[in-house]
Every structure is written in C-alpha cells, then in structure tokens.
N, C-alpha and C positions, 0 to 999 in steps of 0.2 A: 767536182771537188775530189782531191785526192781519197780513196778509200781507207786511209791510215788515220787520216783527219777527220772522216765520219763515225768511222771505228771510235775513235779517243774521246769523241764528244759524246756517241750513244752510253760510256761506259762512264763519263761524266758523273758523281755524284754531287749534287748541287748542296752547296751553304749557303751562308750569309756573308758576305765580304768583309774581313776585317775579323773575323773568328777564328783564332787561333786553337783555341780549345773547347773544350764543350767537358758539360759535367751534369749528373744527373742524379736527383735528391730523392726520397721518401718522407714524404709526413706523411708518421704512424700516428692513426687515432688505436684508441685502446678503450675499454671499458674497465671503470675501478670504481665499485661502490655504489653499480646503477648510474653512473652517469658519465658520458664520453668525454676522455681526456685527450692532448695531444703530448705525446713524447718527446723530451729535448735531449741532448747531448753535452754534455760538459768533457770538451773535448783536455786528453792526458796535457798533463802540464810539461811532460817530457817531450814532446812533438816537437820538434824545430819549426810547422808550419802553424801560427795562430792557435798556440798553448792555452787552454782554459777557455776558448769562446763556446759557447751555445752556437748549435747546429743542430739537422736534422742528419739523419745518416745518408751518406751519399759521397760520392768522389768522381775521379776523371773516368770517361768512358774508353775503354780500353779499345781497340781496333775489330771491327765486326761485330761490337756488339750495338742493340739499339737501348734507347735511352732507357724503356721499361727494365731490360735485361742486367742493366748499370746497377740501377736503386735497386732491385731484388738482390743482386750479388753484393754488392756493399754495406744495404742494409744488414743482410748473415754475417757478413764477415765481422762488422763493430758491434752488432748485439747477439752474435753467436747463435742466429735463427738458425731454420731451416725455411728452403722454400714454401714447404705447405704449412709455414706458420704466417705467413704474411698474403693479404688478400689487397691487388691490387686493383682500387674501383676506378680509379681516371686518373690521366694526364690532365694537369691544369695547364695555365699558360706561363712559359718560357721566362726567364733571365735574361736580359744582352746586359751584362755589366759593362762598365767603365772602363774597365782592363780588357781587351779582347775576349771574355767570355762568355758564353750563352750557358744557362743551366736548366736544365730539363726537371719541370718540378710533376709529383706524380702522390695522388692519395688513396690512404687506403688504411686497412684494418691489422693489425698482430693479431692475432689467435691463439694469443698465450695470456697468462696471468702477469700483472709486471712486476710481481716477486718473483717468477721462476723463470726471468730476464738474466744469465748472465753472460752483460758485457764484455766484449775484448776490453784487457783492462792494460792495454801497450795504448792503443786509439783513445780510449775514452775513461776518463776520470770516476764521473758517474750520471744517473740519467735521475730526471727527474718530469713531473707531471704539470699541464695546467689545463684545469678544466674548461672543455669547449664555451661555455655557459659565461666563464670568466672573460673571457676572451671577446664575448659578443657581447658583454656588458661595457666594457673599459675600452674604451679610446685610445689609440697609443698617440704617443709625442710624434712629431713629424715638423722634421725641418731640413730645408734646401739649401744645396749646394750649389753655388752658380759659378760655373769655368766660363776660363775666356781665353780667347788667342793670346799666346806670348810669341808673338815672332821675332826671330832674329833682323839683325837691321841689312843683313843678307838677303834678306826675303825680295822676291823680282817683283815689289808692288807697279813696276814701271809692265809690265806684261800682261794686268789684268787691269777691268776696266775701275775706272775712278779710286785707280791707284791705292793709295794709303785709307782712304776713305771708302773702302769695299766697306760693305754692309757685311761683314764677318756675324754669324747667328752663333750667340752664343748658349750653351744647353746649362742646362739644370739638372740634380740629382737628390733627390729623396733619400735620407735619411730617419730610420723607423724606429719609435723608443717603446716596449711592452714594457712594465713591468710587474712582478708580481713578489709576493714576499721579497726575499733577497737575493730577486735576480732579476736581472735587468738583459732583456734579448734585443737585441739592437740588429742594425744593417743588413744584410740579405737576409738572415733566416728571419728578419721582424717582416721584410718585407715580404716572404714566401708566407708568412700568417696569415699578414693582413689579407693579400690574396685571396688566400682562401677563407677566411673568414668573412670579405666580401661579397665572395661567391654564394655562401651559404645564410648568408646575413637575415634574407626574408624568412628562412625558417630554420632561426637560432633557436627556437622553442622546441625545438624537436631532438635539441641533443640537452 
C-alpha cells in the first residue's frame, strides 16, 4: 500500500460516525450546610442560543483540547473559577444526542464557598442548588419520544430488499423531568442527573 495512505491512516484520529461535534460538561457537587449539593446554571436570557435553560457548565470542545480540558476551561470561564478551584474526580459516560452530538459528561468538586461564586453574568443569569439527597429521594418524570422514517416517495424502495415493507427500526428518545421548588431541569442536563445519580444511587446515604 502506498506509504501516504498508511501515513493518513496511522494519523487517523478515530470518532464515532455521524458526530459532527462534540461538547464537554461539569457537574459541580459543592458542599453548603454539611451536605452535598449539585450546581445548575440559569443560563443569560440575552444568549441567542437557549436563553434561560438549566445547564451544567460546559461548551464545544475547541481543537486539541480533550474533553477533561473543555469542562475545566468552560467551567472558569461561566463561574469565573480558577483551575485549582475545581477537583475533577471522573469521567462518567458520554451523550450521542439526536442532533449529531456526543457530550462528554465529567464530575467533580468546586473548592470554593458558593457565595464567593461570581458568575460570568454575559453567559449565565444565576446559579442555583439542589441537594444530592433530594435528588436520590425524587424520581424524575420520564417520557418517550418515538421517531420514525418519513421518506420521500423518491426513495429507491425498488433497490432494497422487500421494498416498501423493509423493516425500517424505529428509535426512541428519553425525555427527563426533575423538579424541585420552581424549577423544573428537564432534557440533557435531567438526563446528565439521572446518570449520575444512578451511578451513585447504592450509596445515596453518604451524600
């Protein structure tokens, strides 16, 4: 094989097919009052991108960096840390959203008081708490999305086998409802929760 084409493949950095972009979050646990909370984001109502939703802090991963290196930098940039204010204990598992994208979810600790938290206030509106313990008590809402093929009447069913009547698999998508006083965390960031709060579910008594 030509050496330009083993060259191009050794230098190859592998994805996932169909991922356009990639993005990488922090959920901050924080301690308030002796007992471990998780940190939300009430994202600037000013933002052209999804004004007012709850988030954790996190954005696109920018070129060379890895996904740990994303959420540290993202997270400084919307709550004005510093790196050695933030202790990052693990990578949980992954996002492939519905729209071409994977998001890299990652937990860990601030090292700060969250009164002497201040936020970029261009990014984020304000932040708010809920306690771990809450979280592993309360259930969230959960209900499904089910997509289905809409194919044009274009479409070469005459090219694949039994035609119009392929077995086309249709998928389903999760839809996650937290809520707590008055606010209601819904869709990725309910589902980056429940995640973790699954994960940790056997020894919710320990936060």
């Amino acid at each position: 094989m030509n050496e330009k084409i083993i060259n191009l493949l050794k230098a190859y950095q592998p994805n996932i097919t169909g991922v356009k972009r990639q993005s990488s979050i922090f959920i901050p646990l924080i301690m308030k009052d002796g007992a471990w909370h998780l940190v939300y984001e009430v994202r600037s109502f000013d933002l052209t991108s999804q004004p007012g939703e709850i988030c954790f802090p996190g954005g696109k991963m920018e070129s060379g960096e890895t996904p740990t290196e994303t959420a540290i930098r993202e997270t400084c940039e919307e709550l004005n840390l510093q790196p050695q204010d933030i202790e990052i204990i693990s990578q949980i598992d992954s996002i492939l959203t519905s729209f071409d994208m994977i998001i890299h979810c990652h937990v860990g600790i601030i090292h700060k008081p969250f009164e002497d938290i201040h936020y970029a206030t261009d990014e984020v509106d304000h932040l708010f708490l809920v306690p771990v313990s809450y979280l592993c008590q309360h259930m969230p809402e959960e209900y499904v999305i089910n997509t289905t093929f809409d194919l044009p009447d274009s479409f070469p069913f005459e090219r694949i086998p039994n035609g119009k009547d392929y077995n086309f698999k249709n998928s389903s998508y999760p839809v996650i409802f937290y809520h707590y006083n008055d606010k209601t965390i819904w869709g990725l960031t309910a589902r980056m929760t429940k995640s973790f709060i699954e994960l940790i579910n056997s020894n919710c008594q320990l936060f």
